[in-house]
C-alpha positions as CSV (number, residue, x, y, z in Angstrom):
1,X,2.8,-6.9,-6.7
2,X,6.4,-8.0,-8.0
3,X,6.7,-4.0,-8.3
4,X,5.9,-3.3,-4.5
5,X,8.1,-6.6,-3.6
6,X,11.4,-4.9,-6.0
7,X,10.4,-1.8,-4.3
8,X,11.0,-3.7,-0.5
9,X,14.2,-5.3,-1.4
10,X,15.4,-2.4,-2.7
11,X,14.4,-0.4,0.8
12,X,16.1,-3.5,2.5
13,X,19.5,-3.0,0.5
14,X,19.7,0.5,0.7
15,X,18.9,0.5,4.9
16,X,21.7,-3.0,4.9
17,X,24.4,-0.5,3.7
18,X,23.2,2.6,5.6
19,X,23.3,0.6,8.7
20,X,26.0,-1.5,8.2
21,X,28.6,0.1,5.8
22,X,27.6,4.0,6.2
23,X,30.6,5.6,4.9
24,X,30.1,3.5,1.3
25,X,27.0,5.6,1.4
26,X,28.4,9.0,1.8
27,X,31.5,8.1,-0.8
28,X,28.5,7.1,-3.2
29,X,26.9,10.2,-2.7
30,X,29.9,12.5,-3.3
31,X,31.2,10.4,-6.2
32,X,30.5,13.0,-8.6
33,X,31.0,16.2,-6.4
34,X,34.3,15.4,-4.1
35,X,37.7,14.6,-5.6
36,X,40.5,13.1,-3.5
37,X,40.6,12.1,0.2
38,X,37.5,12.9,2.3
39,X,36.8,12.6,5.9
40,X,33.5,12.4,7.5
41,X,32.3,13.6,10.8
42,X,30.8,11.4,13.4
43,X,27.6,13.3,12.7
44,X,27.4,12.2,9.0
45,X,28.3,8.6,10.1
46,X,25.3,8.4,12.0
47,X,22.9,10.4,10.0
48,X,23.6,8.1,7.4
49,X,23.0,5.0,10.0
50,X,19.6,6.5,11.8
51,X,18.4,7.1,8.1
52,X,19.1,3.3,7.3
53,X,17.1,2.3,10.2
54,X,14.1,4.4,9.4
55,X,14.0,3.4,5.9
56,X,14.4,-0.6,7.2
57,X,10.9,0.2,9.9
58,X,9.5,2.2,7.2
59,X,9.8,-1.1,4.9
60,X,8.6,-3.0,7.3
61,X,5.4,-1.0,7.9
62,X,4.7,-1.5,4.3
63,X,4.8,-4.8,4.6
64,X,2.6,-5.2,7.1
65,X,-0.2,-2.9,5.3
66,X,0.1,-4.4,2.1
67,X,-0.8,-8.1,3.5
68,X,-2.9,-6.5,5.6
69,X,-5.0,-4.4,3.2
70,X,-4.3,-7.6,0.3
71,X,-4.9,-11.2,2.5
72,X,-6.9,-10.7,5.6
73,X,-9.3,-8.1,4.4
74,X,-9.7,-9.4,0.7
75,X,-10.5,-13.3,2.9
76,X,-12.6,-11.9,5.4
77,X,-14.6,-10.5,2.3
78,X,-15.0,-13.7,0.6
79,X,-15.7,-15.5,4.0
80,X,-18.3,-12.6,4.4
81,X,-20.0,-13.0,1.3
């Protein structure tokens, strides 16, 4: 459980800086190909920001299995039985 819950945060911050700082992303990327001044297109830009936000609803859909699958089934079974 505190696996899966590192695992979410770390989906949150990586989507956080896709989203919100997407060109950090792309220097991180090329940190150990590119040397010296690069410029990025407007596609790249925005790859990098619809990838953030697919990550952030994939997260979230995660979430919502794992309490889910864990709390309402695992109570409806004890109430069951």
């Amino acid at each position: 459980m505190v696996g899966f819950i590192l695992f979410i945060f770390f989906l949150w911050t990586i989507s956080c800086l896709s989203i919100f700082k997407p060109v950090l992303i792309l220097k991180i990327s090329d940190y150990f190909r590119i040397k010296g001044k690069v410029e990025y297109t407007d596609y790249a830009i925005h790859s990098v920001i619809f990838g953030g936000v697919v990550m952030f609803i994939v997260s979230l859909v995660l979430i919502y299995f794992y309490i889910t699958d864990v709390y309402v089934f695992t109570y409806l079974n004890y109430q069951i039985s």
